[in-house]
N, CA, C and O of each residue as an XYZ file, in Angstrom:
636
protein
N       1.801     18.431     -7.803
C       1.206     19.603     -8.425
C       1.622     20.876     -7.704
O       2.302     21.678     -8.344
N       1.319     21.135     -6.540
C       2.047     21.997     -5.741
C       3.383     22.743     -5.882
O       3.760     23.901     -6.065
N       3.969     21.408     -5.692
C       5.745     21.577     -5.897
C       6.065     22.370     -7.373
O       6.867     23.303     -7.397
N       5.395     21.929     -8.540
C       5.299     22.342     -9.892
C       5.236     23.476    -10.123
O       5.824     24.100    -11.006
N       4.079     24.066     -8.874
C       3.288     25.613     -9.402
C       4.392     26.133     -8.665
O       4.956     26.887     -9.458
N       4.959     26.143     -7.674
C       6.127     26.745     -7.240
C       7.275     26.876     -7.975
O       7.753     27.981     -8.230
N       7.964     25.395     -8.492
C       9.089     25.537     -8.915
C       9.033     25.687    -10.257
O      10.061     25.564    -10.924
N       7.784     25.981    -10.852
C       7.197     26.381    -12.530
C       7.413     24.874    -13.316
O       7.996     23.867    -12.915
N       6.660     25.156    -14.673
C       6.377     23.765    -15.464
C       7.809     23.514    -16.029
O       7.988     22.312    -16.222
N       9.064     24.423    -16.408
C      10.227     23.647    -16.880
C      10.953     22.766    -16.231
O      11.921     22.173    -16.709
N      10.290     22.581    -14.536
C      11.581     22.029    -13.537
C      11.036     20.579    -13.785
O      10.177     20.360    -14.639
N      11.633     19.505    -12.916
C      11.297     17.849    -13.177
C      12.163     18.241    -11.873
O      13.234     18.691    -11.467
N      10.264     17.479    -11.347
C      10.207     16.593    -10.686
C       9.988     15.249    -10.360
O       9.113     14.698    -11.028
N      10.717     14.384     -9.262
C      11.124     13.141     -9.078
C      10.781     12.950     -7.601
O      11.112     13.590     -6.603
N       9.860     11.655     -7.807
C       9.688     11.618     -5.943
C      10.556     10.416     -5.433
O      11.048      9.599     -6.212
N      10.714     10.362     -4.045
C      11.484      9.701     -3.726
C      10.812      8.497     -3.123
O      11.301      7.502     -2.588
N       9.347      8.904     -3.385
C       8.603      7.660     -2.201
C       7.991      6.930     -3.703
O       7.882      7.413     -4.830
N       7.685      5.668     -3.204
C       6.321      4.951     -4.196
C       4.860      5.645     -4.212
O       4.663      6.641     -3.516
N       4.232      5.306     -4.712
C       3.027      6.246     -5.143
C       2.378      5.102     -3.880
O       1.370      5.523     -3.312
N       2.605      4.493     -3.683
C       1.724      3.528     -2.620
C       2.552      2.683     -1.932
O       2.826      1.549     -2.322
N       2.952      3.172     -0.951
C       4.003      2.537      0.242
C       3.416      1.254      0.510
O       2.363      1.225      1.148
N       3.936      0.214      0.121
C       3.907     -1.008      0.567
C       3.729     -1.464      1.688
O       4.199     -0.621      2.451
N       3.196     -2.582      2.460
C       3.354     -2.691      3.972
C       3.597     -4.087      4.024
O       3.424     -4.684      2.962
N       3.987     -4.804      5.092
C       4.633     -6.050      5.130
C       3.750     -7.408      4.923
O       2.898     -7.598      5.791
N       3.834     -8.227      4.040
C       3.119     -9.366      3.604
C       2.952    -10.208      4.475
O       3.750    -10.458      5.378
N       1.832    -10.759      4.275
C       1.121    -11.746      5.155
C       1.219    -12.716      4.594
O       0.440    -12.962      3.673
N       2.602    -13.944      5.104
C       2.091    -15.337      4.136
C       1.243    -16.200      4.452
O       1.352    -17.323      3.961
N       0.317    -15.943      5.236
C      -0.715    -17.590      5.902
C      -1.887    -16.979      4.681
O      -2.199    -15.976      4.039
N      -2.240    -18.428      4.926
C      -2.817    -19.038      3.436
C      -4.536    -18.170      4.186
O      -4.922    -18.345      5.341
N      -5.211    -17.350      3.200
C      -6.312    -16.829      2.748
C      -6.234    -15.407      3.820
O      -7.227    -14.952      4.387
N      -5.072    -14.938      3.926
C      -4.662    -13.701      4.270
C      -5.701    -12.649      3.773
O      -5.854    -13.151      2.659
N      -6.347    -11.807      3.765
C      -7.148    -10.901      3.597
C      -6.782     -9.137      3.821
O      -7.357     -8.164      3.333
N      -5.472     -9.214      4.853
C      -4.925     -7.949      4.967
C      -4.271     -7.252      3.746
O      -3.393     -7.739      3.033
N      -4.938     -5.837      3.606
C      -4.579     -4.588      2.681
C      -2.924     -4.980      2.518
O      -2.272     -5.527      3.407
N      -2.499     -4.656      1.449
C      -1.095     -4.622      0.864
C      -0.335     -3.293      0.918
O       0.890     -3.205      0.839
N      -1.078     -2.396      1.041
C      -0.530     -0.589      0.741
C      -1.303      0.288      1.642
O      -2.410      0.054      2.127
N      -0.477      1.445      1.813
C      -1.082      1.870      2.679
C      -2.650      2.544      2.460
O      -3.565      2.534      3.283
N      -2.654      3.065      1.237
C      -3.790      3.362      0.498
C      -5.015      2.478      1.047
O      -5.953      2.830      1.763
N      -4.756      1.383      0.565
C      -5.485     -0.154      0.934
C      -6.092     -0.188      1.979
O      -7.301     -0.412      1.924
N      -5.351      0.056      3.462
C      -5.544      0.064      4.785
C      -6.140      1.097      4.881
O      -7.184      0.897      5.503
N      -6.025      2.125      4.586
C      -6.552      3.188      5.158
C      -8.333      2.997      4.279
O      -9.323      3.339      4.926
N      -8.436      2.660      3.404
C      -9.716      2.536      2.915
C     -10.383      1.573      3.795
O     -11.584      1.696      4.033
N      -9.738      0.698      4.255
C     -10.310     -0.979      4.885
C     -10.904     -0.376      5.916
O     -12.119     -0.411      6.109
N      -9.737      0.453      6.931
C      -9.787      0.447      8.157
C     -11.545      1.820      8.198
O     -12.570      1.741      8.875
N     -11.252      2.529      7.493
C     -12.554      3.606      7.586
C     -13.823      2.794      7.225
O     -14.739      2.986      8.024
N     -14.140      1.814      6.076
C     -15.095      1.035      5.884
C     -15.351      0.459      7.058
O     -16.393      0.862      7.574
N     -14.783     -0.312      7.634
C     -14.431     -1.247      9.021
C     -14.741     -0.867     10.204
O     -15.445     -1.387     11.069
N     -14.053      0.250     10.161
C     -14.133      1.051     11.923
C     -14.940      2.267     11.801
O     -15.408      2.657     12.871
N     -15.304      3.174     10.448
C     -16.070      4.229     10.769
C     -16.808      4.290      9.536
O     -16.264      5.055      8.739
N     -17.916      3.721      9.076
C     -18.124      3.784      7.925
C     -18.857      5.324      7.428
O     -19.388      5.278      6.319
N     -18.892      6.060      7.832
C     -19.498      7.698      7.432
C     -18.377      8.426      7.579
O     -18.660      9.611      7.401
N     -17.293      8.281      7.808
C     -16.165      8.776      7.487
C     -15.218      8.607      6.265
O     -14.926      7.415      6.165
N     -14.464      9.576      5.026
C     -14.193      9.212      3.866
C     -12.489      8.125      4.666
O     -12.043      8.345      5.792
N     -11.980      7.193      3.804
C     -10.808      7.016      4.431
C      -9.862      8.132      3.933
O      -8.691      7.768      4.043
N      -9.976      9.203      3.490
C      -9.237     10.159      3.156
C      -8.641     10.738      4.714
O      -7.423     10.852      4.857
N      -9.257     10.967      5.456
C      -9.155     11.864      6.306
C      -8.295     10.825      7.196
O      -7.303     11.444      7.580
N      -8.271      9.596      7.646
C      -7.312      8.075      7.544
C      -5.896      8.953      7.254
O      -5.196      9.666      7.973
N      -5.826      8.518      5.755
C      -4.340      8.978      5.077
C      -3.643     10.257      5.395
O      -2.454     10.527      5.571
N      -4.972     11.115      5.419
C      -4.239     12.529      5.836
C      -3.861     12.737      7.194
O      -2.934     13.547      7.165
N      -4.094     12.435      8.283
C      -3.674     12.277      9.598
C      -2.228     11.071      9.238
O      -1.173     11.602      9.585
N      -2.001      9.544      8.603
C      -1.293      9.017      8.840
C       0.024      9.652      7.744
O       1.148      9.207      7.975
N      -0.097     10.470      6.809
C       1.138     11.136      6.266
C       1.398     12.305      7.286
O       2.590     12.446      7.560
N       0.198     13.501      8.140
C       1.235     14.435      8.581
C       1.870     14.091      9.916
O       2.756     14.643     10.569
N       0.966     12.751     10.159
C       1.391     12.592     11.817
C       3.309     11.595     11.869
O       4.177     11.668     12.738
N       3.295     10.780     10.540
C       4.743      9.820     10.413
C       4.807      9.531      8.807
O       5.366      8.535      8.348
N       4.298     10.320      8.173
C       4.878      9.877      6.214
C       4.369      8.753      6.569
O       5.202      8.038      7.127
N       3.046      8.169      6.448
C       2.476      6.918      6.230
C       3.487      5.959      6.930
O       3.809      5.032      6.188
N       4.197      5.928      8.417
C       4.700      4.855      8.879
C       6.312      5.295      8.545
O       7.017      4.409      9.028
N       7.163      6.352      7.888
C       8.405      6.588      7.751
C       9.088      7.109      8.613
O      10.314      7.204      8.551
N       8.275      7.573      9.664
C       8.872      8.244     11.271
C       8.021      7.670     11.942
O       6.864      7.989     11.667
N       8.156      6.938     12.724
C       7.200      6.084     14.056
C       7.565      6.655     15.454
O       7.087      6.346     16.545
N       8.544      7.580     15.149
C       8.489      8.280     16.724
C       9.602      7.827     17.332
O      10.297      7.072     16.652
N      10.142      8.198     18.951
C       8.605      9.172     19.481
C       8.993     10.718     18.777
O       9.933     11.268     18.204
N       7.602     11.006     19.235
C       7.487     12.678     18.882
C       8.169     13.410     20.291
O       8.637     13.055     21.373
N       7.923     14.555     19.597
C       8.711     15.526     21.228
C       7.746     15.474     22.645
O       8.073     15.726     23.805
N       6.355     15.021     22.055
C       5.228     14.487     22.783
C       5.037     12.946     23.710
O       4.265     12.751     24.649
N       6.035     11.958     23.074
C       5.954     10.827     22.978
C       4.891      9.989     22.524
O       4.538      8.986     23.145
N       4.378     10.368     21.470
C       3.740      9.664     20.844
C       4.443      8.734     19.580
O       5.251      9.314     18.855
N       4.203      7.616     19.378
C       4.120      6.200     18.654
C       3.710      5.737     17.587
O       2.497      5.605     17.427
N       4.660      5.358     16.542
C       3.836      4.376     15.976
C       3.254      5.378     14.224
O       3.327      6.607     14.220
N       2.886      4.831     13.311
C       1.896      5.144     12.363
C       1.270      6.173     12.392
O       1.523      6.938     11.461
N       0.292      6.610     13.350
C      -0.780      7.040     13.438
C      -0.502      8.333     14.719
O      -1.317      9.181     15.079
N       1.202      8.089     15.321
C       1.364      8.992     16.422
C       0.323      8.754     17.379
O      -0.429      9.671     17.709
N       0.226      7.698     17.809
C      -0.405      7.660     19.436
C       0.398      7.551     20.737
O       1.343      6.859     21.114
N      -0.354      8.503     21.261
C       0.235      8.553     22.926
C      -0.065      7.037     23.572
O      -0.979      6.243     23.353
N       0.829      6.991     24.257
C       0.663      5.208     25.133
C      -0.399      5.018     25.703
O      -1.037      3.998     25.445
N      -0.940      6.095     26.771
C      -2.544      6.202     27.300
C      -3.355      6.364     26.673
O      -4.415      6.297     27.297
N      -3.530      6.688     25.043
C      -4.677      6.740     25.074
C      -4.517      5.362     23.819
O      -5.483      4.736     23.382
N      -3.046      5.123     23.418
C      -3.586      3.270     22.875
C      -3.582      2.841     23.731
O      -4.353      1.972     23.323
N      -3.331      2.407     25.271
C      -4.133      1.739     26.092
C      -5.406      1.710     25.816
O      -5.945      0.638     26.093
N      -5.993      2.420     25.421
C      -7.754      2.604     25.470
C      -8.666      2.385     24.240
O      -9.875      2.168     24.153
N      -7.470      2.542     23.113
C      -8.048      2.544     21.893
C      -7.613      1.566     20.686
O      -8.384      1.191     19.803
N      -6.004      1.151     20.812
C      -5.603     -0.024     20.804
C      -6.054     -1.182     20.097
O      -6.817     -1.804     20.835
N      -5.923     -1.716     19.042
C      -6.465     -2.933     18.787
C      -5.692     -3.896     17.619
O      -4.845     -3.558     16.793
N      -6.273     -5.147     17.852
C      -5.866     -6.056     16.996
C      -6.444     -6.388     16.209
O      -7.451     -7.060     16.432
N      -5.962     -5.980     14.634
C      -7.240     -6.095     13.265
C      -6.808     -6.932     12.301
O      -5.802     -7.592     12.563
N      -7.264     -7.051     11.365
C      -7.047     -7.703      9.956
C      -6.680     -9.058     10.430
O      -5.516     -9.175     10.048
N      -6.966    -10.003     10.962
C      -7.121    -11.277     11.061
C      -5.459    -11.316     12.487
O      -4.715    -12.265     12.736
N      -5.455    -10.326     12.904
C      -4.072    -10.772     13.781
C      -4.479    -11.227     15.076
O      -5.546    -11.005     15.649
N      -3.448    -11.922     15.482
C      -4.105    -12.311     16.631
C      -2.849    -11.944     17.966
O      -1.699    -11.815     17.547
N      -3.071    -11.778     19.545
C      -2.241    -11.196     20.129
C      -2.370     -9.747     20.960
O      -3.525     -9.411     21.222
N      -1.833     -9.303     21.179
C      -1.688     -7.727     21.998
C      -1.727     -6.944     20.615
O      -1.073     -7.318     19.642
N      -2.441     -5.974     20.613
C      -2.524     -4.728     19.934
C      -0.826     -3.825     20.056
O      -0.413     -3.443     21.151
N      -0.111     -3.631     18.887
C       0.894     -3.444     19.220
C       1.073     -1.688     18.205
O       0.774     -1.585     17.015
N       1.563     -0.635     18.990
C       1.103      0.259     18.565
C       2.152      0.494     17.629
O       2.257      1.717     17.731
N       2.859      0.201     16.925
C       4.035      0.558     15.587
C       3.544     -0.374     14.443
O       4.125     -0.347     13.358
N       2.580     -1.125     14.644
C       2.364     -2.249     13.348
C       0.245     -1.287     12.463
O      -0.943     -1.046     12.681
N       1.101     -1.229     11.751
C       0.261     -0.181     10.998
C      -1.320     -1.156     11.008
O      -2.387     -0.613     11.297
N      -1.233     -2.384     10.706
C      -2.207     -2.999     10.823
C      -3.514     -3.055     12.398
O      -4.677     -3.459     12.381
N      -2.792     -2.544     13.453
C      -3.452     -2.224     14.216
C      -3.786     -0.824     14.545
O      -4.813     -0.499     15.140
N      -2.745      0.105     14.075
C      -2.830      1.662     14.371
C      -3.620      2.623     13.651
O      -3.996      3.752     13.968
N      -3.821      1.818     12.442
C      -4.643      2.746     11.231
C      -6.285      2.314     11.606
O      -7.162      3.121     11.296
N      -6.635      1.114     12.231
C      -8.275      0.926     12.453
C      -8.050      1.471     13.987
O      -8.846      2.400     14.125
N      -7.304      1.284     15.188
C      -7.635      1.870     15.966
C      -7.714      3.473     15.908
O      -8.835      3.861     16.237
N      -7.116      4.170     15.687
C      -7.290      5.284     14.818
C      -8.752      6.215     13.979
O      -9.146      7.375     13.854
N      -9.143      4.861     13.576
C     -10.390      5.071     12.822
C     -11.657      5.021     13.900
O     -12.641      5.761     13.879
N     -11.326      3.764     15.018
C     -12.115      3.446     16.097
C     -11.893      4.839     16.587
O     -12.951      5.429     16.366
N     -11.202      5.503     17.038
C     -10.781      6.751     18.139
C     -11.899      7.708     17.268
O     -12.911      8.255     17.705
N     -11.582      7.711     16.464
C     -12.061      9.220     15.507
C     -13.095      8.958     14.930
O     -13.577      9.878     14.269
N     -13.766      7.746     14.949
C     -15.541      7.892     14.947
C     -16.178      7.982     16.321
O     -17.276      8.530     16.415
N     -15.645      7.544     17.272
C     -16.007      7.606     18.946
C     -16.219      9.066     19.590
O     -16.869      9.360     20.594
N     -15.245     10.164     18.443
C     -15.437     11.696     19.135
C     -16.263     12.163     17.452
O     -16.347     13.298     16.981
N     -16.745     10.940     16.883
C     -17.650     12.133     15.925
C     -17.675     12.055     14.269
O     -18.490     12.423     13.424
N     -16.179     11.293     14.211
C     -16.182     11.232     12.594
C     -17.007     10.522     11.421
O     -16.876     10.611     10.200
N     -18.034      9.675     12.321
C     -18.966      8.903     11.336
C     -19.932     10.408     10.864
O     -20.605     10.153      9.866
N     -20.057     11.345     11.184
C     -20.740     12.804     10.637
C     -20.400     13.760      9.672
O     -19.184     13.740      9.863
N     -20.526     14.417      8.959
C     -19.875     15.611      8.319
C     -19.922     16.650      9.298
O     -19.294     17.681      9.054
N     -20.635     16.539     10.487
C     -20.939     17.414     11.199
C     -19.754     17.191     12.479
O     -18.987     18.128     12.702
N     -19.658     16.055     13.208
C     -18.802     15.843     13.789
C     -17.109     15.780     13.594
O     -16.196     15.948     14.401
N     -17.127     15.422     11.971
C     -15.628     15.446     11.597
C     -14.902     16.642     12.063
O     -15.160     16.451     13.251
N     -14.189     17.739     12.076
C     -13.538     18.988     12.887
C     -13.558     18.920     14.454
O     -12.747     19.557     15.126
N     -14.198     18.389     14.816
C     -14.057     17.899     16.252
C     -13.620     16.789     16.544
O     -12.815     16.792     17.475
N     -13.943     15.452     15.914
C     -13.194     14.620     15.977
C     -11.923     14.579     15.852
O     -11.176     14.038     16.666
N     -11.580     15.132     14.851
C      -9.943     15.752     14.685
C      -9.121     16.531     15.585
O      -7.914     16.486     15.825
N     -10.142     17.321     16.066
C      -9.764     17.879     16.916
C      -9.270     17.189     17.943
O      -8.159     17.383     18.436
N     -10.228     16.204     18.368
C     -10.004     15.474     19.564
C      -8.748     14.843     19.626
O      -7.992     14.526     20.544
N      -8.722     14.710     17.945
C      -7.160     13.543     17.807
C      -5.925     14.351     18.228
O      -5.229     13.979     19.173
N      -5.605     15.670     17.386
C      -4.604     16.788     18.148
C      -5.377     17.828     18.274
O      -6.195     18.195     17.431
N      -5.058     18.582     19.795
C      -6.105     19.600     19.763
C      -5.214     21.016     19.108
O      -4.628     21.976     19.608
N      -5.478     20.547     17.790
C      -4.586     22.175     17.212
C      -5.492     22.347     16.124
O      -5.679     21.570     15.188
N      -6.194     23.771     16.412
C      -6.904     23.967     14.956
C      -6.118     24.017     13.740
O      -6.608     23.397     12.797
N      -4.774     24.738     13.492
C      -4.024     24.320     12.584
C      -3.866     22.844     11.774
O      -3.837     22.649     10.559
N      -3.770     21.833     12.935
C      -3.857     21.055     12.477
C      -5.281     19.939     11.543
O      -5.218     19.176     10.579
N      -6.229     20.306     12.297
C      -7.464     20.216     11.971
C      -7.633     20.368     10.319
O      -7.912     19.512      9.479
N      -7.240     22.375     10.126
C      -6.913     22.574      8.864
C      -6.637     21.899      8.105
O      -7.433     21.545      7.235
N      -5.189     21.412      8.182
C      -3.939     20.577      7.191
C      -5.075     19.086      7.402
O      -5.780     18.863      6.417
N      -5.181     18.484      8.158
C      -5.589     17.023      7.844
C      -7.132     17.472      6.887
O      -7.547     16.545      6.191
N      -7.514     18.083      6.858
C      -8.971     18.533      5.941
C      -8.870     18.973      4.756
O      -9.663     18.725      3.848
N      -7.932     19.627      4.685
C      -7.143     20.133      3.449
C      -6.358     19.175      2.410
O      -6.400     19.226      1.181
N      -5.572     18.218      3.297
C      -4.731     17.070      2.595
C      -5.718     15.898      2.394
O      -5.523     15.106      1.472
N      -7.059     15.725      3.458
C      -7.802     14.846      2.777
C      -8.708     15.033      1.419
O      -8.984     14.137      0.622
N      -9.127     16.494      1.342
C      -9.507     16.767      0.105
C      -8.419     16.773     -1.395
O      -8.633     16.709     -2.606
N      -7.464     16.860     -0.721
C      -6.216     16.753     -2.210
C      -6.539     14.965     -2.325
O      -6.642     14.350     -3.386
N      -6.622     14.550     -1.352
C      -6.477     12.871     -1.564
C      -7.933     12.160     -2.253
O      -7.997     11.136     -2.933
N      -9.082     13.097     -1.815
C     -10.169     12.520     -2.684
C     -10.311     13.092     -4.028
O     -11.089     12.704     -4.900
N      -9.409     14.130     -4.101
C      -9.544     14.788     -5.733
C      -8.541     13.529     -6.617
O      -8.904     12.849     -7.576
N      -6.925     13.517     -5.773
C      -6.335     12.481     -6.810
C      -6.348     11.042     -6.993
O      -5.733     10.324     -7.782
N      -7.244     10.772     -6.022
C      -7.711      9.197     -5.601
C      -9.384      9.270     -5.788
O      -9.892      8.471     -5.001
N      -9.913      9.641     -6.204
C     -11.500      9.615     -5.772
C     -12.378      9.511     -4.855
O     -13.575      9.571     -5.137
């Protein structure tokens, strides 16, 4: 919609991504792990922060790596999905959706609930705490902005 109002209603546009980025299949028998990233990011906020929308999930994991399409590192050295620094997935880190093993910070299945764990721990189970929690995640009010902003585009075109 954006792109549209800019480049006006005669242009066509074409995206280059799927409307729901796929993530890698689980073949053991009564598998339960999300299929898309959409999926995960709803699981992991039910799961790990339930007063938090999973909108705010998606919008941190598209501006931090396009939902998993840049895993880093950043100019920061941060990792992975969700852009985590190594010290603080040391701390926050985990192994979800039926996996078993070391928490491994590039496998979206662990980065999107630890993630969710991090950002209800500084506040996001609140409407009141959310902007700080975010904060906590990058401390850039700019950024704060954009992930609040892109999570509300995501509950308008997703519900």
């Amino acid at each position: 919609k954006a792109v549209r109002s800019i480049a006006g209603t005669s242009a066509t546009v074409t995206s280059l991504r799927p409307a729901q980025q796929r993530l890698p299949l689980d073949t053991s028998a009564g598998s339960s792990r999300p299929s898309t990233y959409l999926t995960l990011f709803q699981a992991s906020a039910a799961q790990y922060c339930p007063g938090m929308s999973w909108t705010v999930l998606a919008a941190i994991g598209q501006i931090e790596s396009g939902d998993g399409s840049n895993n880093g590192p950043s100019s920061a050295g941060a990792l992975g999905p969700m852009q985590f620094l190594p010290s603080t997935w040391r701390q926050w880190g985990i192994t979800a959706f039926g996996q078993t093993g070391t928490p491994e910070i590039n496998d979206p299945f662990d980065a999107v609930p630890a993630a969710a764990r991090l950002l209800c721990a500084a506040g996001a189970g609140s409407a009141s705490g959310l902007r700080g929690a975010i904060f906590a995640y990058n401390h850039a009010t700019w950024y704060v902005n954009e992930v609040l902003a892109l999570a509300q585009a995501y509950a308008r075109d997703y519900g």
